[in-house]
N, C-alpha and C positions, 0 to 999 in steps of 0.2 A: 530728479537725481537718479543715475543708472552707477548700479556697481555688480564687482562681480567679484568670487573668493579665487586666489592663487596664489597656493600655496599656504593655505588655512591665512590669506590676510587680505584685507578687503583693497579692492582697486577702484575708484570712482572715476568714470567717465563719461564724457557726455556726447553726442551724437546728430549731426543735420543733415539734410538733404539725404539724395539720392544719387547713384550710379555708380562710376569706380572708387574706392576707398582712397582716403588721403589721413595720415594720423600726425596730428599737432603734436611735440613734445616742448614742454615751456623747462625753463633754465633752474639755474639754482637759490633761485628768489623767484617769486612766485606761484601762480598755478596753470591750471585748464583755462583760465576764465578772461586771461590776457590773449586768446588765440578767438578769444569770440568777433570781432571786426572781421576779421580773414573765413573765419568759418562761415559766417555767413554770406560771406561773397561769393567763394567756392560750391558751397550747397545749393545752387541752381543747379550744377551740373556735375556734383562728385557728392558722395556720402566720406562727410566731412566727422571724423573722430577724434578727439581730446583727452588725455587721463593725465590724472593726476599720480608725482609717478611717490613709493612709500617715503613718508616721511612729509610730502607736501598736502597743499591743499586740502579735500575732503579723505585722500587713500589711509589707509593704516600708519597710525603716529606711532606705534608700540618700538621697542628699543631692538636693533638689529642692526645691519650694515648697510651704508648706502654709499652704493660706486657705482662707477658707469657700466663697468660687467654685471652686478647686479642688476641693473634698471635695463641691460639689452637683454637680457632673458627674461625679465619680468614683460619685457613689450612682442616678444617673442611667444610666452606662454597665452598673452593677453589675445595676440591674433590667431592662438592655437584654439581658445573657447571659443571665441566670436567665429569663428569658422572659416577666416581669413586665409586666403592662400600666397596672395602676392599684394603689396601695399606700399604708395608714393609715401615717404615721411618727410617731412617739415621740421626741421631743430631749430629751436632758439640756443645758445650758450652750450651748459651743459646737455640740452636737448641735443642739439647738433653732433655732439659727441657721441652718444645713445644709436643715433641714426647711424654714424659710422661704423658702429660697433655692431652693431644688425647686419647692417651690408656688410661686414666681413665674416659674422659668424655666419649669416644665413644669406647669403649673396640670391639665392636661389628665391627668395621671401620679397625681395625690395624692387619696385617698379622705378623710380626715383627720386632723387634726394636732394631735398633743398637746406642746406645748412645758414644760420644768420647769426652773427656776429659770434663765431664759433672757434675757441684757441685751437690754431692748430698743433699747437704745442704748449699743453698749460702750463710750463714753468713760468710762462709770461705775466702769470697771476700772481707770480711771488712778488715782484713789484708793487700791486696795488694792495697784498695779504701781507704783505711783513712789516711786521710791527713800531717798525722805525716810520715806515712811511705813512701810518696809520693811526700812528700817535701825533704826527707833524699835522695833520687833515682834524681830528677828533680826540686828541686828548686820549684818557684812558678808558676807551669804551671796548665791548664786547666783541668778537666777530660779525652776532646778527644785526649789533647795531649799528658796527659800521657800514655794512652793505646796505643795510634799508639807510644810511643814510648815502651812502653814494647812490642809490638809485634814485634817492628825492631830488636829486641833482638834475636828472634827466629829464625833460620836459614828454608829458605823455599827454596828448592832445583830449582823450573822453574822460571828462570829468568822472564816471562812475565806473569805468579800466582802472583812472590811475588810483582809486579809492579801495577797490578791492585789493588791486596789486599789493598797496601800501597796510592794506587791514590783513594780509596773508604775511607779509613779511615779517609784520610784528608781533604775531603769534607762532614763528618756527621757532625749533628744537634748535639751542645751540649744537648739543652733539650731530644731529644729524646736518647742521651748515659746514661743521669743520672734515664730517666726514667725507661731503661732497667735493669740498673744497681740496682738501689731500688729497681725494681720487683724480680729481681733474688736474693738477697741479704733479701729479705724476703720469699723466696719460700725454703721449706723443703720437698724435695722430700722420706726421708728415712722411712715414713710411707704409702706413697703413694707405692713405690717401694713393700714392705710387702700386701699389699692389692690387687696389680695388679693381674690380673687375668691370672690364672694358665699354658691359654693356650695362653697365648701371647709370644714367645722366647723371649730374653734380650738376649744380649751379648753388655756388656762394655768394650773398649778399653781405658787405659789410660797409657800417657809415661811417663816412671820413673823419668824422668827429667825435668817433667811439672814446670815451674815456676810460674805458675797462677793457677791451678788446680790439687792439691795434690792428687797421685795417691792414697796414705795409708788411705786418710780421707772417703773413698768408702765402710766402714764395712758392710753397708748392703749389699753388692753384692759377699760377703763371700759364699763358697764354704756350708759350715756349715752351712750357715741360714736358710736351707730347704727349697730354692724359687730357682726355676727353674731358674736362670739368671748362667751367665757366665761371667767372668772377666778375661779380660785378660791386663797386663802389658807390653809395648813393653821396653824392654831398652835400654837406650838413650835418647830416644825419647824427644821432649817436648810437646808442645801442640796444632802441630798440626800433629799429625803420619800419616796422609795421604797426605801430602805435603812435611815431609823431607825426610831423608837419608833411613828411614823406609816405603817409601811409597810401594813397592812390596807388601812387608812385610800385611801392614795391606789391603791392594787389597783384595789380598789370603784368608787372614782370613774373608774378606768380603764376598768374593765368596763363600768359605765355609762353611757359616754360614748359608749361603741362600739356598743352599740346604740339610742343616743338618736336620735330624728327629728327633731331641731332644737328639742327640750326642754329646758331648760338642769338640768343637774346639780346636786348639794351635798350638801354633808357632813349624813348623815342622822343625828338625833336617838342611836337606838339605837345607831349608831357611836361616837357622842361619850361614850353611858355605856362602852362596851368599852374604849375606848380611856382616859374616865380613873380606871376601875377599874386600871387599870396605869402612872397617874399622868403620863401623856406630856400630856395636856393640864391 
């Protein structure tokens, strides 16, 4: 276990391989530890980093504020110790959000950005967070308990991923779930996305089958919008395509992506037979 103090409060994260830096940010349910499949694939050829951001996983649980502005200065001071000058980031959810929020405070910091099942306009989570629609699903339960139980929904293919995922969710801070959740839930990213700067790559992955995070509700990442981003759809999928059936799947396109020259990606032919030779598509 590696940590480090910022801002008098502890940051744990963890660290593979070797070469250009690439940094995982995991969502609003769980930690670092659902980015380990992808980190180890990447760490042949990138020095592959994880943190857990406050409030999750192993970082500082103490009582404070947690928004996506907080967590992009927090990832900001993080690559200020480490000695980091410029760094590809990877967002899961609320990760993906974090990463956006980087590249617009520090557009000059970010090599490129891979965002995954990521709102581009969180109001879209009042739907699955309002309380009418949350009592119709579970009765009268908690915030944490509903999202740890909508993620048990999700099929996550390594038995000891989906064990942790599920042992981290059910030890979070309800105040720090709702605070998340309001931040994200009032963060609009689809003007942000429009203004991002030119020479930063995007590529979005989201699964067709996302039940928390609607792949069609992404219009600014349209082909047609005249911004250099890239979208891609896996089908199937739901919402976490690097953890199910799809996991190769979106690997590939990671790795691809990473050494693309402003080439746009896709899910290539001979994937698609691998993949539904084992029936995921």
């Amino acid at each position: 276990m590696s940590a480090i103090y910022l801002d008098n409060r502890m940051v744990h994260y963890e660290v593979f391989g070797r070469g250009q830096p690439i940094l995982f940010l995991h969502s609003w349910l769980g930690s670092w530890r659902y980015w380990v499949p992808m980190m180890d694939l990447v760490a042949e050829r990138y020095r592959a980093y994880a943190i857990d951001f406050w409030g999750f996983g192993d970082s500082d649980r103490r009582h404070g504020t947690y928004t996506i502005d907080e967590y992009a200065q927090m990832v900001r001071a993080f690559m200020d110790e480490m000695g980091i000058q410029k760094i590809n980031v990877v967002g899961h959810g609320l990760g993906g959000m974090v990463a956006v929020q980087l590249a617009q405070m520090a557009p000059e910091r970010v090599i490129r950005l891979v965002l995954v099942s990521t709102p581009m306009d969180g109001s879209i989570l009042r739907e699955v967070a309002k309380p009418g629609a949350l009592s119709r699903l579970f009765g009268r339960s908690s915030v944490v308990e509903v999202w740890s139980k909508l993620i048990r929904q999700i099929p996550v293919d390594d038995p000891e991923v989906k064990q942790e995922l599920y042992e981290d969710t059910d030890n979070l801070s309800e105040v720090v779930i709702q605070s998340v959740q309001d931040s994200m839930m009032e963060t609009d990213l689809n003007q942000t996305l429009i203004t991002l700067d030119d020479a930063i790559p995007l590529l979005a992955v989201y699964g067709e089958k996302d039940t928390i995070v609607p792949a069609d509700h992404a219009t600014v990442l349209n082909h047609d919008s005249g911004r250099p981003h890239q979208l891609v759809i896996l089908p199937r999928a739901n919402h976490f395509p690097f953890l199910e059936g799809q996991s190769t799947t979106f690997g590939r396109l990671l790795m691809d992506f990473m050494v693309s020259q402003g080439t746009p990606v896709e899910i290539k032919e001979q994937w698609r037979r691998r993949v539904s030779q084992r029936e995921y598509l």
